[in-house]
N, C-alpha and C positions, 0 to 999 in steps of 0.2 A: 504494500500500500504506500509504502513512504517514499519506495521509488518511482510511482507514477506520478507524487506530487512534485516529487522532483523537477520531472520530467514535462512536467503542466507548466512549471514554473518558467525552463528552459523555453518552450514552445513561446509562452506570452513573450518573455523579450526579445527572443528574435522577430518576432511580431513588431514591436516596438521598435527596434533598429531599423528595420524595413521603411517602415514610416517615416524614422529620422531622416534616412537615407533617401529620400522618395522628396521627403521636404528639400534638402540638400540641393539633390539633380535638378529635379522640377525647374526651376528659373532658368536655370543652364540651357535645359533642353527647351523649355518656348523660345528663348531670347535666340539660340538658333535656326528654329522651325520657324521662326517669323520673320526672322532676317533673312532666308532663303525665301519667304515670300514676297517678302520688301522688292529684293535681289530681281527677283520672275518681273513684279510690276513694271519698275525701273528700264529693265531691260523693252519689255514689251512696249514699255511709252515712248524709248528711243528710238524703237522699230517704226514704231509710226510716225514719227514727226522724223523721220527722214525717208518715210516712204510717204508721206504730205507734201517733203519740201523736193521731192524728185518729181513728183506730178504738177508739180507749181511751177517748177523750170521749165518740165516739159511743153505747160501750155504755154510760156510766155508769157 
């Protein structure tokens, strides 16, 4: 019996470091999933406004 409470004990804080550890990454991981979105926009808006200013040449 006194080793499965052990063993309960064990389980709950790895539990809890998990979560530390989750708190931790968490910011890391948006701040670069959303800077690769940033990143996509950015590129996509240059795309077009030099395929606006090529059709603006082209009419004259």
């Amino acid at each position: 019996m006194q080793v499965k409470g052990i063993l309960s004990c064990l389980f709950k804080r790895q539990r809890g470091a998990a979560m530390t550890e989750l708190l931790v990454a968490l910011p890391a991981l948006l701040l670069m999933g959303l800077g690769g979105l940033q990143s996509a926009l950015l590129f996509d808006a240059k795309t077009t406004i030099n395929y606006a200013t090529f059709e603006a040449a082209r009419k004259g």
